[in-house]
KEKOLGU-736625 format. One record per residue (C-alpha): residue number from 0; chain; x, y, z. Coordinates in Angstrom, 2 decimals. Layout:
BEGIN
@pos=NUM&unit=A&X=X&Y=Y&Z=Z
...
This chain:
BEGIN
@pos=0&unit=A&X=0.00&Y=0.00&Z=0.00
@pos=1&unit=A&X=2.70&Y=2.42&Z=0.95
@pos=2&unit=A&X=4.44&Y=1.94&Z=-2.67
@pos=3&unit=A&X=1.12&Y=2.96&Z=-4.56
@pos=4&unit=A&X=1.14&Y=6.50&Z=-1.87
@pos=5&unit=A&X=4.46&Y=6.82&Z=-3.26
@pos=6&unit=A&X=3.27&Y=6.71&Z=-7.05
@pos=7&unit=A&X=0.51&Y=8.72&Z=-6.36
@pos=8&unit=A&X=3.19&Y=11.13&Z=-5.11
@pos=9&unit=A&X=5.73&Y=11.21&Z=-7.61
@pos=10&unit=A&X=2.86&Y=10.92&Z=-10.25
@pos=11&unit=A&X=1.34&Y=14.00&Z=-9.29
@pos=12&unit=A&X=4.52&Y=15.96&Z=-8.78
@pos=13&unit=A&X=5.65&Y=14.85&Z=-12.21
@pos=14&unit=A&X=2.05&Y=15.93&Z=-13.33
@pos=15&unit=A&X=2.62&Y=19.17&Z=-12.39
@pos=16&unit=A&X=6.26&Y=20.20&Z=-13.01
@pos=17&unit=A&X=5.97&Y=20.52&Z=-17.16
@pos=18&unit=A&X=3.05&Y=23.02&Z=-16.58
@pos=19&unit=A&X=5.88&Y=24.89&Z=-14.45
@pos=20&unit=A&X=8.53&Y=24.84&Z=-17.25
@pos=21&unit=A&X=6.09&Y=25.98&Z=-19.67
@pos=22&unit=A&X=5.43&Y=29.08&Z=-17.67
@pos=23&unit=A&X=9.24&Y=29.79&Z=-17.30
@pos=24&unit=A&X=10.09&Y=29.35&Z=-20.78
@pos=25&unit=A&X=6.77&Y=31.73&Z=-21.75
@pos=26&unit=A&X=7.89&Y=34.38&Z=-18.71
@pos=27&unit=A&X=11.05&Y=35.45&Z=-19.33
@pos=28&unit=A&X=11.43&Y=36.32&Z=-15.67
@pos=29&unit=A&X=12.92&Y=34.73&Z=-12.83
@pos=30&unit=A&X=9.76&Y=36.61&Z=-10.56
@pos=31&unit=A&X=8.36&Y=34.31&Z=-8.65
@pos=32&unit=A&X=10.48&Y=31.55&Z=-8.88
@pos=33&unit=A&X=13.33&Y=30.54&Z=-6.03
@pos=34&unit=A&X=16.43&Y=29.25&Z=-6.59
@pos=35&unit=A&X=16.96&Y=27.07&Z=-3.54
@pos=36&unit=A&X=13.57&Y=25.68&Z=-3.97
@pos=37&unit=A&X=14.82&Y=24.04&Z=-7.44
@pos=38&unit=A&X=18.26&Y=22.99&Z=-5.81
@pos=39&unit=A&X=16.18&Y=21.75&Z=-2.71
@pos=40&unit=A&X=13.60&Y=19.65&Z=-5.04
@pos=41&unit=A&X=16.90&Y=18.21&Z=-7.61
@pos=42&unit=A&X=18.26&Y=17.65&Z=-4.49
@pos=43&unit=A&X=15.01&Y=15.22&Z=-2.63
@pos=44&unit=A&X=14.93&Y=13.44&Z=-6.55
@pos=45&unit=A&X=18.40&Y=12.49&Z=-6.31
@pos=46&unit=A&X=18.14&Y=10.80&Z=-2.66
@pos=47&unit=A&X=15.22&Y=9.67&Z=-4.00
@pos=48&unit=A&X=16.24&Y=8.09&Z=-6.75
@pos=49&unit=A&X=19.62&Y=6.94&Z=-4.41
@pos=50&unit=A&X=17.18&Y=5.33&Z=-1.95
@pos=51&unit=A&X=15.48&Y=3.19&Z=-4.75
@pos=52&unit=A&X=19.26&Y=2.20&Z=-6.15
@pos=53&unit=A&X=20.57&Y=1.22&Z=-2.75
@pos=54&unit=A&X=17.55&Y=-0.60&Z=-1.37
@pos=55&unit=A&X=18.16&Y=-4.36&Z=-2.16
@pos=56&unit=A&X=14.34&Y=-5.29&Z=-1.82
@pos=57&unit=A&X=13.64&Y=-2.72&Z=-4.79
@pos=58&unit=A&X=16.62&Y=-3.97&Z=-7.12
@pos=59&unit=A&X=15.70&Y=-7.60&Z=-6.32
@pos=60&unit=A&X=11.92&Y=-6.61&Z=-8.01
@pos=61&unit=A&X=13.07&Y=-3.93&Z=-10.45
@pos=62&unit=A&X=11.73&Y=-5.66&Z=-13.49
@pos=63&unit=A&X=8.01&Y=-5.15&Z=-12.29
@pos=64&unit=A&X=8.89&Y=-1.68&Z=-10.37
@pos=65&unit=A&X=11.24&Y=0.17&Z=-13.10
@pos=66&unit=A&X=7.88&Y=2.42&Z=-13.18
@pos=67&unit=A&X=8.76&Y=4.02&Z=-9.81
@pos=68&unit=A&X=12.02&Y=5.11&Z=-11.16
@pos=69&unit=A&X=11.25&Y=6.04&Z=-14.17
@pos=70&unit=A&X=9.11&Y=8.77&Z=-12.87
@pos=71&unit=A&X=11.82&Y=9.77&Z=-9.84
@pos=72&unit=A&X=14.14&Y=10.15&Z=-13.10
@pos=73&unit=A&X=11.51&Y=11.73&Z=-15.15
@pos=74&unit=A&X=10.52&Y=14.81&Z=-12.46
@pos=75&unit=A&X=14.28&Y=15.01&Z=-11.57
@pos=76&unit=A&X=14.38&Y=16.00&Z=-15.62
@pos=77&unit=A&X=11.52&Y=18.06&Z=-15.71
@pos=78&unit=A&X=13.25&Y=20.30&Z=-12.48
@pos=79&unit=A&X=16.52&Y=20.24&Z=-13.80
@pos=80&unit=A&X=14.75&Y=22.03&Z=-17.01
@pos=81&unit=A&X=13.18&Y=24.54&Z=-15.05
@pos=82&unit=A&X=16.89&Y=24.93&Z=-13.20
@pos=83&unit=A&X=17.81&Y=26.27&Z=-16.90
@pos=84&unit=A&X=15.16&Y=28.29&Z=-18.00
@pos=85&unit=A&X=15.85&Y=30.03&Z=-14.18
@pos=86&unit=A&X=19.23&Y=30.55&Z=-15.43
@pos=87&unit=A&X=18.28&Y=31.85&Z=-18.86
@pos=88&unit=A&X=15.67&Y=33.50&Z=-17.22
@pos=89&unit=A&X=18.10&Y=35.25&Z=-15.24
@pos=90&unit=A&X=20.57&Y=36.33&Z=-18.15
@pos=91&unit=A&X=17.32&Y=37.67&Z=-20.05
@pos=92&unit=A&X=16.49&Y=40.38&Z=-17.38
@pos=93&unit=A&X=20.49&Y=41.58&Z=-16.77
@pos=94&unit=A&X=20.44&Y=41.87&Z=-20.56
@pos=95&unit=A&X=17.20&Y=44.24&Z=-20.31
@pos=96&unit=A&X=18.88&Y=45.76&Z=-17.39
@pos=97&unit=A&X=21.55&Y=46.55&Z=-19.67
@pos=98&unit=A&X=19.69&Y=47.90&Z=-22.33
@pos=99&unit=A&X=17.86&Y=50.38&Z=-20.05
């Protein structure tokens, strides 16, 4: 039971995320948008996706659970994305900063 909670977590997180990089890309801002929160959220994907390497019971039964990586690895993608557009984000406004 715990292991579907932990789908429906990492399925709804990874639901939500490409929503968030389309709105960064289309912004053009780094307003509203924190850059420890992004290193803090990499940061839980990668112990995350750590804890499912290192756990014996989940590499014993990874041919019928690769889904539960997958998706750690797919959200820790979608965040890193959004990591980049905060960073072109960023170069965007000093370059209008410039220009004013």
């Amino acid at each position: 039971m715990s292991e579907l909670f932990e789908i429906l977590m990492i399925v709804s997180f990874g639901a939500s995320w490409p929503f968030n990089v389309i709105k960064s890309y289309k912004a053009r801002t780094t307003k509203g948008k924190s850059l420890l929160f992004l290193l803090l959220i990499l940061f839980g994907y990668i112990a995350g996706i750590l804890s499912k390497l290192i756990n014996p019971d989940y590499m014993q039964s990874i041919g019928s659970k690769w889904y539960v990586l997958f998706f750690y690895v797919l959200n820790f993608i979608m965040v890193f994305c959004d990591l980049c557009l905060y960073f072109r984000n960023r170069n965007i406004e000093k370059k209008e900063q410039k220009e004013k």
